[in-house]
C-alpha positions in Angstrom: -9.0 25.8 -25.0 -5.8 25.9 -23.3 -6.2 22.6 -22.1 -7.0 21.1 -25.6 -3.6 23.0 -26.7 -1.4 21.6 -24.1 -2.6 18.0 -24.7 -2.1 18.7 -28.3 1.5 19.6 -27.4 2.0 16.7 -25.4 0.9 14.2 -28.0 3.0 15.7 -30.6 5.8 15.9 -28.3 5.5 12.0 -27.5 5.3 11.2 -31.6 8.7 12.7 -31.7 9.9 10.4 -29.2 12.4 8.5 -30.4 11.4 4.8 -30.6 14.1 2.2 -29.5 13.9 -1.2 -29.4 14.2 -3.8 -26.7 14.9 -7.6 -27.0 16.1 -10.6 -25.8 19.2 -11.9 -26.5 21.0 -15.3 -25.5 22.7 -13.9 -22.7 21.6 -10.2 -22.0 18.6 -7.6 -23.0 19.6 -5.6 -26.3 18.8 -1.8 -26.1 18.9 -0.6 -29.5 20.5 -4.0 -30.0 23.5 -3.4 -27.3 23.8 -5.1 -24.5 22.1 -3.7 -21.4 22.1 -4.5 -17.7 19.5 -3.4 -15.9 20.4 -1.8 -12.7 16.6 -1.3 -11.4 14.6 0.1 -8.2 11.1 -0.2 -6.9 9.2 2.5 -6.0 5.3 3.1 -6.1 3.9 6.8 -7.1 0.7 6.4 -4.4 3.1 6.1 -1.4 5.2 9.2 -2.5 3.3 12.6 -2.5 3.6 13.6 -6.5 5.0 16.8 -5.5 8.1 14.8 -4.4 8.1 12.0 -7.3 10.5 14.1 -8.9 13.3 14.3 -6.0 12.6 10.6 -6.0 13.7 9.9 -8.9 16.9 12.3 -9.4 17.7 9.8 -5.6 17.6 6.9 -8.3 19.9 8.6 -10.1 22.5 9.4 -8.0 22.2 5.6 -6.8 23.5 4.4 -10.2 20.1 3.2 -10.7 18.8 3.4 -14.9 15.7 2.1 -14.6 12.8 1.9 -11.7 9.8 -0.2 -10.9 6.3 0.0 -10.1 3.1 -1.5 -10.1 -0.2 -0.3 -10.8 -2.8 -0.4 -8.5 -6.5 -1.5 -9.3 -8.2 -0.2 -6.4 -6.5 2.9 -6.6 -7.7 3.5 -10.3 -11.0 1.7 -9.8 -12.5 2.3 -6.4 -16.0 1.7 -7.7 -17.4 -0.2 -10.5 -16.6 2.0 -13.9 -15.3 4.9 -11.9 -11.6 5.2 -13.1 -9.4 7.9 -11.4 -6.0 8.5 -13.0 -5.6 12.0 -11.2 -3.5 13.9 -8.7 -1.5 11.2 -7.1 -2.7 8.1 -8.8 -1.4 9.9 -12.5 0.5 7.2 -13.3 1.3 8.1 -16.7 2.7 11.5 -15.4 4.9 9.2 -13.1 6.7 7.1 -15.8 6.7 10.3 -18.0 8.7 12.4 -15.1 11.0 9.3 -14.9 11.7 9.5 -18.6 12.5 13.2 -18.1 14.6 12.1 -15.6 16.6 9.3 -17.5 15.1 6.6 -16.4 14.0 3.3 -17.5 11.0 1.9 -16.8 10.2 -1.8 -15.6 5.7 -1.8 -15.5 3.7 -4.3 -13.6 0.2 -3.8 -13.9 -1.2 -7.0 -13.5 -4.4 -6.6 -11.1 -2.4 -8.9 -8.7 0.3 -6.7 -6.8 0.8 -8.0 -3.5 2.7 -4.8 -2.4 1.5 -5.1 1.3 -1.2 -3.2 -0.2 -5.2 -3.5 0.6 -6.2 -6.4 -0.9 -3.2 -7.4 -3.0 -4.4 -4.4 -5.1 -7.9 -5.9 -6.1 -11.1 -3.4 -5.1 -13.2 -4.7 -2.5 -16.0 -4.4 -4.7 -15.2 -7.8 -6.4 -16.1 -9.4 -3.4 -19.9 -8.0 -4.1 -20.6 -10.3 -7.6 -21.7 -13.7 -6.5 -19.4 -16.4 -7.7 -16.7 -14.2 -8.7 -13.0 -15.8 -8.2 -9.8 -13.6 -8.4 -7.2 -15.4 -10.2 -8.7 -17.2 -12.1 -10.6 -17.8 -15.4 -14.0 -17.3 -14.2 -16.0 -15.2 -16.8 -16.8 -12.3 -13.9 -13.7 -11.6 -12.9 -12.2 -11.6 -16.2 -14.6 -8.8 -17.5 -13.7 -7.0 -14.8 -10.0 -7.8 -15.7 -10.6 -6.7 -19.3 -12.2 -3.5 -18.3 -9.7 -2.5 -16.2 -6.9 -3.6 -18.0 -7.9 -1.9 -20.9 -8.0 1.3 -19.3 -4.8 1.5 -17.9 -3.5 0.0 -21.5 -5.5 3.7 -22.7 -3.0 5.2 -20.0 -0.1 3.9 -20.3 0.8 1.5 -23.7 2.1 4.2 -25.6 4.7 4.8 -22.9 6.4 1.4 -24.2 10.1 2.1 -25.4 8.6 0.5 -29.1 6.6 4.0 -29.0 8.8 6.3 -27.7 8.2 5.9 -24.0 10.5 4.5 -21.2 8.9 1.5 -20.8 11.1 -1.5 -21.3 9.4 -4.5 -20.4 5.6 -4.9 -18.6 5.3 -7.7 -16.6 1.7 -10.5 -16.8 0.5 -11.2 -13.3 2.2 -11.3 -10.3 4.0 -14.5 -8.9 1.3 -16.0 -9.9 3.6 -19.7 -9.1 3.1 -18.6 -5.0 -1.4 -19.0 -6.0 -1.9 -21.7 -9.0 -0.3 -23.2 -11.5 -2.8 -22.9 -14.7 -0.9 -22.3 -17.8 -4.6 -21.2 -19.5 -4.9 -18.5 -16.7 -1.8 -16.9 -17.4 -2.1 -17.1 -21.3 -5.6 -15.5 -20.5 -3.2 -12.7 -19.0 -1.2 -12.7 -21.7 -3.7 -12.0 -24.4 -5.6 -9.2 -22.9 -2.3 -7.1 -22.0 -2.0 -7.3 -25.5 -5.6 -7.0 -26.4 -4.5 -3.9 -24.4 -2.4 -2.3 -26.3 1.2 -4.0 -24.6 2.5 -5.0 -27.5 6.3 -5.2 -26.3 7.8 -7.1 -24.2 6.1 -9.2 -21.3 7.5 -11.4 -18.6 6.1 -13.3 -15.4 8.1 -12.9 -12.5 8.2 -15.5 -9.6 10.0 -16.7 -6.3 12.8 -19.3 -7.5 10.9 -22.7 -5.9 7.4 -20.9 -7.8 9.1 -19.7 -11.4 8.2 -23.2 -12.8 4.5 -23.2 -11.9 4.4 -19.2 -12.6 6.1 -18.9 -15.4 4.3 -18.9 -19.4 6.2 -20.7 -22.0 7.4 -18.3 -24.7 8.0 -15.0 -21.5 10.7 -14.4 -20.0 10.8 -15.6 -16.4 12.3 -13.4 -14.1 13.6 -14.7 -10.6 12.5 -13.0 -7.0 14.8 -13.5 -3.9 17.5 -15.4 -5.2 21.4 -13.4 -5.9 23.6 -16.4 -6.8 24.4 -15.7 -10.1 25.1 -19.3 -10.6 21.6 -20.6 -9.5 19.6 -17.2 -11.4 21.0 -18.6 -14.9 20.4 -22.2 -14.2 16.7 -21.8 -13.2 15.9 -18.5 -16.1 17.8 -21.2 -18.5 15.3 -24.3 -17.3 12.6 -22.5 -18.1 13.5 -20.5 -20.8 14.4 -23.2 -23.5 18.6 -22.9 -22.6 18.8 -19.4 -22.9 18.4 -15.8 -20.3 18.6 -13.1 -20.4 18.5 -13.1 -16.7 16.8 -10.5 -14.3 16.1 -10.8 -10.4 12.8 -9.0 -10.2 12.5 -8.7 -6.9 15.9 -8.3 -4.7 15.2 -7.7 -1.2 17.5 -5.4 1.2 15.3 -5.7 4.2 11.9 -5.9 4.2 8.5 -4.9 5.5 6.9 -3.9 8.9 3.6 -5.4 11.0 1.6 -4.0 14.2 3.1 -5.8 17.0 6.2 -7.2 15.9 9.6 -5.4 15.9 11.1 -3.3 12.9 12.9 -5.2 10.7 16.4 -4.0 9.6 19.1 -5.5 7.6 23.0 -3.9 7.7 24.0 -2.8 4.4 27.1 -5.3 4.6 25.0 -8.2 4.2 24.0 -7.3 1.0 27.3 -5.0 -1.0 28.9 -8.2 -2.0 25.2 -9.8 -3.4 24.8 -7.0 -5.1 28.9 -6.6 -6.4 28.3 -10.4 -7.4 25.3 -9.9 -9.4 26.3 -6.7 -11.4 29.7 -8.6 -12.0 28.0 -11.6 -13.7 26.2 -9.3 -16.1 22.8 -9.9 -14.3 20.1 -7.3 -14.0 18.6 -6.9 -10.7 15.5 -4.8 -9.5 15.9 -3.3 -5.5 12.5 -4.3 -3.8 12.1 -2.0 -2.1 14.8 1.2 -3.1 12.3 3.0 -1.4 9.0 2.6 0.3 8.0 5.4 1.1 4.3 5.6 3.1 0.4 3.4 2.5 -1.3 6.3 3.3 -4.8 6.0 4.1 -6.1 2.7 4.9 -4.5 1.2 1.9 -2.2 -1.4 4.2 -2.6 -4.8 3.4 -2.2 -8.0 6.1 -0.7 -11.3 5.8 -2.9 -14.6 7.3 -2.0 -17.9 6.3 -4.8 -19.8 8.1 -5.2 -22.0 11.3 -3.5 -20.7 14.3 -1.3 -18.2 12.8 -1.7 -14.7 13.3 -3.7 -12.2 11.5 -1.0 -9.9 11.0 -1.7 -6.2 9.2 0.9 -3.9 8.3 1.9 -0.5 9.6 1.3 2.5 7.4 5.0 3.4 7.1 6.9 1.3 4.3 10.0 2.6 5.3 11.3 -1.4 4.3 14.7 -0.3 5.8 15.3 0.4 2.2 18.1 2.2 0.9 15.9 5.7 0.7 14.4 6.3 3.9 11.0 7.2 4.2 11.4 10.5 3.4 13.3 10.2 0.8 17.0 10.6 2.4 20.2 8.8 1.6 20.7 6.1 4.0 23.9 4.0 5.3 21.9 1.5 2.6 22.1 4.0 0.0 25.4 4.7 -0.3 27.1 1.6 0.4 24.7 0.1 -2.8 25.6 3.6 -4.6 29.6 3.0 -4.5 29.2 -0.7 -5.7 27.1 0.4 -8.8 29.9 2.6 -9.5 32.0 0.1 -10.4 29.9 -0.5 -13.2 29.3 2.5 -14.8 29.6 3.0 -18.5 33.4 4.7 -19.0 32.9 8.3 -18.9 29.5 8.4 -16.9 30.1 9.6 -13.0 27.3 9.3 -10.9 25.8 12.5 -10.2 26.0 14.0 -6.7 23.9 13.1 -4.1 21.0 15.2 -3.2 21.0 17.0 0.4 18.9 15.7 2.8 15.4 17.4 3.1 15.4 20.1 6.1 13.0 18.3 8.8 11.9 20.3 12.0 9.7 19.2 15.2 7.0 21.3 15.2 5.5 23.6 18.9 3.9 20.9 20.2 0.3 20.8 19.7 -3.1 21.1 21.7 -6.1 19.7 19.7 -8.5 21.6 21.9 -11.4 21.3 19.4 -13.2 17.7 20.0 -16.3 15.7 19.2 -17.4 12.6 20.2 -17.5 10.1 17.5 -20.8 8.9 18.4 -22.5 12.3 18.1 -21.2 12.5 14.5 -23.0 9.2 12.8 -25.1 9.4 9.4 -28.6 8.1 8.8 -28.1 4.7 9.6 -28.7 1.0 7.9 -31.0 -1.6 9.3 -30.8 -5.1 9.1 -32.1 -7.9 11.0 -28.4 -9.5 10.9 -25.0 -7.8 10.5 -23.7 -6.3 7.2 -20.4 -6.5 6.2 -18.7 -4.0 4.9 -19.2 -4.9 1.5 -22.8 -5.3 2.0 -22.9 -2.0 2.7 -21.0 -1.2 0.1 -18.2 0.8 2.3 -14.5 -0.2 1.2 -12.3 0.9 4.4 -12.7 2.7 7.5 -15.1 2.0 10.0 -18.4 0.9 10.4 -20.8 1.3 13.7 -23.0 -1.4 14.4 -25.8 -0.8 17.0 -28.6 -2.7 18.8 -30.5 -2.3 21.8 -30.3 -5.6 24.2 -31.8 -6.5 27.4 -29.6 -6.1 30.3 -29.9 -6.8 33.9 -26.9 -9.4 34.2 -23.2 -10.1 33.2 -23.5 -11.7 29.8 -21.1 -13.3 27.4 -20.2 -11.3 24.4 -19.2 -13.4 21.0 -18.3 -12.1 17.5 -18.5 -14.9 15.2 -15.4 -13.9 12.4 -14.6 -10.6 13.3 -12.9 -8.6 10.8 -11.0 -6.8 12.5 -10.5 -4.5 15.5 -13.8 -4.1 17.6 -14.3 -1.4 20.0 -17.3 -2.3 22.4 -19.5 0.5 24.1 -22.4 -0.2 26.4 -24.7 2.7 26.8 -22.0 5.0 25.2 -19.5 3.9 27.7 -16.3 2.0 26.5 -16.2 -1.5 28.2 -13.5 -3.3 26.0 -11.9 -4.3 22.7 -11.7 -7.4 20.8 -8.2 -7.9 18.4 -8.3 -10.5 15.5 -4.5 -10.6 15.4 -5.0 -12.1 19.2 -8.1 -14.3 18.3 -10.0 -12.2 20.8 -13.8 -12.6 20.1 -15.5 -12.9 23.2 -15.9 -10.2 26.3 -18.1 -10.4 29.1 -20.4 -7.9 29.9 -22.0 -6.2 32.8 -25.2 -5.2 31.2 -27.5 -2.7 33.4 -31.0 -3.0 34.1 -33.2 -2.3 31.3 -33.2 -2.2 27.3 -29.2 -1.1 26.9 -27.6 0.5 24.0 -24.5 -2.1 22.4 -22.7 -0.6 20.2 -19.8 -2.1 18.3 -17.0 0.0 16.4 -15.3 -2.2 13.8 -12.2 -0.8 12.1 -11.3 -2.8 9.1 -7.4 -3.5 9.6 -6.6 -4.1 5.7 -7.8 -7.0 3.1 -5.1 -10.0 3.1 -2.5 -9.3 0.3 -1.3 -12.7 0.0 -1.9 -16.2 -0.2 -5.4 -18.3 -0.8 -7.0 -16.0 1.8 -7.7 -13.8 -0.9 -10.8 -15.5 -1.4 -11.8 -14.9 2.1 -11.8 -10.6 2.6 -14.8 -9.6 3.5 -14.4 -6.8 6.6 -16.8 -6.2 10.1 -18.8 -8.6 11.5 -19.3 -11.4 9.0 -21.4 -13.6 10.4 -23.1 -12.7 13.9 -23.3 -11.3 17.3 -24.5 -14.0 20.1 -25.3 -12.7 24.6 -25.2 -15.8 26.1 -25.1 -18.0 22.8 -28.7 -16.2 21.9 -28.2 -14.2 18.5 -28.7 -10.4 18.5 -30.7 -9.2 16.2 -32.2 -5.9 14.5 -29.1 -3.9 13.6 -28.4 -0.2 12.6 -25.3 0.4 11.3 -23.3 3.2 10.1 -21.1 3.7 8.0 -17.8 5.5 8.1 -15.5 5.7 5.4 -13.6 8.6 6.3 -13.0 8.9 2.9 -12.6 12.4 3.4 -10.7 14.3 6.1 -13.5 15.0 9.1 -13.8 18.6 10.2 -14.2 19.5 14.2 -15.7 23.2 13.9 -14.5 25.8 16.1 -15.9 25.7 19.8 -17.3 21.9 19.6 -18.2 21.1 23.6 -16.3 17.9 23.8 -19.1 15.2 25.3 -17.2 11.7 25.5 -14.0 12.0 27.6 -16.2 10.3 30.7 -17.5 7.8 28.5 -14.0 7.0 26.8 -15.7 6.4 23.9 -13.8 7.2 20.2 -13.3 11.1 19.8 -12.4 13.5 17.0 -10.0 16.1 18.1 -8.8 18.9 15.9 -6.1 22.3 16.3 -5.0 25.0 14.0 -1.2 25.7 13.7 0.6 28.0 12.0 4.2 27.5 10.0 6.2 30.2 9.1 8.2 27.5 7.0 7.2 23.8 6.3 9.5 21.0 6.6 9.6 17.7 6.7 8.3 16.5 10.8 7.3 13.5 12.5 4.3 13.1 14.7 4.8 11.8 17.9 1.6 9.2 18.7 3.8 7.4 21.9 1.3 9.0 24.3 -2.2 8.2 22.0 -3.8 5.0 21.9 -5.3 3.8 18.2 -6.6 5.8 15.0 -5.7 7.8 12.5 -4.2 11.2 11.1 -5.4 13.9 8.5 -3.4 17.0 8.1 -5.0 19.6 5.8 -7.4 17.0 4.5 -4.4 14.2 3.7 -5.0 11.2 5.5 -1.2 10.0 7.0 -2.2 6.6 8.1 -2.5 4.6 11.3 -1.0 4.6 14.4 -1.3 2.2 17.3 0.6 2.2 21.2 1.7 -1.1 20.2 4.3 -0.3 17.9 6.7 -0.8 16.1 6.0 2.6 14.2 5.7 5.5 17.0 5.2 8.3 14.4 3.8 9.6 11.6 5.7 11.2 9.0 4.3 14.3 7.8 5.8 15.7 4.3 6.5 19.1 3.8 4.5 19.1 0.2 1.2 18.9 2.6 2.0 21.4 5.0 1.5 25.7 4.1 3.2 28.6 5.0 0.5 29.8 7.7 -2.5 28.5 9.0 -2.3 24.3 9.1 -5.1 21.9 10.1 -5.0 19.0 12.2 -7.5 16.4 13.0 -6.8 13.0 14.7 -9.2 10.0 15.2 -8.3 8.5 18.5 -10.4 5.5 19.4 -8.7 4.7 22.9 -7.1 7.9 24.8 -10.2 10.5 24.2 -9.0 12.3 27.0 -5.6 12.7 25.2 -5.1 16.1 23.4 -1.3 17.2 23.2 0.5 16.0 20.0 4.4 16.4 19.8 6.0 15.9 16.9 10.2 15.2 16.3 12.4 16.2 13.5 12.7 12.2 13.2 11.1 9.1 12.9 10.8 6.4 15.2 10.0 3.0 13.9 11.5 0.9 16.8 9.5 0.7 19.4 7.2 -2.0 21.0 4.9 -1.5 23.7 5.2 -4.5 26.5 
């Protein structure tokens, strides 16, 4: 009942909204028709913890910032088929509400397409499962599924448009779509089911300058990414746009993102103040990819292949971006260098508001995880199959998946993965005797095999979908075609799945039973806080996995670098008792975990 009155209250409440109206004038966007410039900043609810999207936003604030950016995430909404979840952290709506509650503007982008670094560009791995279906395109399949979803998030969030009483200004149709294809149907298809959707405001396509041609729809607006010369932004928005702007770089980038195995990128606010003074000065408005990044918890990190030789290269789990909030949501060098050339554009009479401490961040008593399991002693009820599944064949979308055979041994054989996908750890008789790494083309290892029938097991960590680029056709994850011992084909598979779609639990007083074998482990402690801040965990001396404190899972971390640690928000830790579990596929013998008051993001291993 109380429920049914407080949604009650909340939809009267948005009825008397005021409704404003947004347009597009010759030179500028009219707000109630005024001019108004833009002065925008991306951030994405899933990689902030919703108990901090608030603080996030009053950081916008105290930037100069009136509007921010987001884009809506399919797989996050619709991890399976039908099964829409618009809860807890992926409450979008509550997002762009708080921001209106907070002053803000909204710029939405809820085309399936994100790119984002994300897992997949943002599309579910379940696509991959219908035969024939083409992302991108106007094949009948994937435009259902398009619709479906579409329409749900249109149930979610249309009547947060600014020509209902919401802060949404403008909602933007695909995603440089110029970058994949240049078919004018496609994006009118895209066009007509956001409004079939309920967007019935205004829409835009946004594209890299050499792509807005080929990405842009007649009669939109075409917004510009990575170009700040005022001069060039107006002469390509008025090509395209029948003589006429208004004029908006969608996407302006003040550093940009990280990958395993390649150094921290980082960008000196200098470079950048007089961009920015030059862009606000011509009247243009601009949108700060990122303003801050925050984390891609989970395995939600996406990788970028563009064929041939190049690397397969995924990304870290921090998005840090060397954006102008830090990970954590602190004021950077960034930050307030941008913040005192927005100020010189401030409507008369409006001072920026003060900027927000830093949050308190503390290194915690370093930790023993005395409590481990072998990873092999923890499998469920396996699969079998005369050939390898993929991970969508087994209908698993991230994690890890076991597959296990039983080979004849007797002599040193030739191990071949045919298109691993992506990180294989390889076990003979329970004992660890290598690793393959797609981002190093590694697919073969040879193998001294032991008399008798031998147990070969292979631990296949999927690394994150490609977000970008005609590889999206081409996702599928573990071992997608076959396994060959001295060019014979192995055969009769179990495999078994793990998700870890949930936080593992190590009970109290588990013998640990793999440290000789070095095979994968699960270790686990208990800590108490008297008060939780903001900390750091320090993975330098660990090998490869992954982190879950009290059941949230903080990512990956890897030896290799660049990103050493993981940041742990203080919205997930408690006052008292604190669990700890780590998935350690390299170092099982490794069980103390420091943690810093800092991050440290810098740091390649030779």
């Amino acid at each position: 009942m109380l429920l049914s009155i407080l949604s009650a209250c909340c939809l009267v409440a948005q009825a008397q909204a005021p409704r404003h109206t947004f347009a597009l004038g010759a030179e500028s966007f009219l707000l109630d028709g005024q001019p108004f410039q833009m002065i925008s900043g991306e951030l994405h609810y899933p990689r902030i913890p919703r108990e901090a999207w608030r603080s996030r936003l009053k950081m916008a604030k105290a930037m100069g910032l009136n509007t921010i950016g987001t884009y809506v995430f399919w797989n996050a909404h619709e991890p399976q088929p039908g099964q829409y979840d618009f809860k807890g952290n992926n409450d979008v709506a509550a997002f762009v509400r708080m921001a209106q509650e907070e002053g803000l503007w909204v710029v939405l982008r809820p085309s399936p397409y994100v790119c984002a670094e994300w897992e997949f560009g943002g599309y579910p791995y379940w696509l991959q499962n219908v035969p024939g279906l083409k992302v991108r395109s106007q094949e009948p399949q994937y435009v259902a599924a398009y619709r479906r979803y579409i329409q749900a998030v249109g149930q979610q969030l249309a009547p947060l448009q600014v020509n209902h009483g919401g802060p949404v200004l403008m909602v933007q149709v695909e995603n440089e779509y110029g970058s994949y294809g240049s078919d004018k149907q496609y994006l009118a298809l895209n066009q007509q089911l956001f409004q079939q959707a309920g967007f019935d405001g205004l829409l835009y396509t946004c594209d890299p300058a050499n792509d807005v041609a080929a990405g842009h729809l007649p009669g939109l607006l075409p917004a510009v990414n990575g170009l700040d010369q005022p001069r060039e932004v107006k002469a390509l928005v008025r090509a395209n746009h029948n003589g006429q702007g208004p004029y908006f770089i969608a996407e302006w980038y003040p550093a940009w993102f990280d990958w395993w195995g390649a150094p921290h990128h980082t960008v000196p606010a200098e470079k950048y103040t007089a961009r920015l003074d030059s862009v606000l000065k011509a009247g243009l408005s601009i949108n700060l990819y990122m303003f801050h990044g925050g984390s891609t918890r989970g395995f939600m990190n996406g990788a970028n292949y563009k064929g041939g030789t190049t690397r397969y290269e995924p990304q870290v789990s921090s998005y840090d971006y060397d954006a102008p909030l830090d990970e954590a949501g602190n004021a950077t060098p960034k930050f307030l260098a941008f913040r005192q050339v927005i100020a010189k554009y401030r409507p008369a009479g409006q001072p920026l508001p003060p900027v927000p401490a830093a949050r308190p961040a503390a290194a915690l008593p370093t930790l023993q995880l005395t409590r481990v399991a072998s990873l092999l002693s923890r499998l469920p009820a396996p699969v079998v199959s005369s050939t390898p599944l993929t991970f969508e064949g087994l209908r698993q979308a991230y994690g890890f998946v076991l597959y296990r055979a039983t080979v004849r041994g007797g002599r040193t054989q030739l191990l071949k993965i045919t298109e691993l996908r992506d990180y294989a750890v390889v076990l003979v008789n329970g004992q660890r005797v290598g690793t393959l790494d797609r981002r190093l083309n590694q697919d073969s290892l040879r193998l001294a095999l032991p008399k008798g029938p031998v147990q070969l097991d292979i631990l296949v960590e999927n690394m994150g979908r490609i977000n970008f680029g005609k590889y999206l056709l081409e996702n599928t994850k573990g071992i997608t075609q076959n396994v060959r011992l001295d060019g014979r084909e192995v055969k009769d598979w179990r495999m078994y799945r793990l998700p870890f779609d949930t936080a593992p639990v190590v009970a109290q007083g588990t013998a640990p039973t793999s440290a000789a074998t070095a095979a994968p482990v699960l270790r686990s402690a208990t800590f108490t806080l008297a008060t939780p801040a903001d900390t750091y965990l320090d993975m330098r001396a660990w090998g490869k996995g992954c982190v879950w404190v009290n059941g949230h899972h903080l990512g990956r971390y890897w030896a290799i670098g660049p990103q050493q640690t993981l940041y742990v928000p203080a919205e997930w830790l408690k006052k008292g008792a604190n669990d700890i579990t780590v998935l350690e596929l390299l170092k099982p013998q490794q069980a103390t975990l420091p943690s810093l008051a800092h991050p440290i993001l810098s740091e390649l291993q030779p």
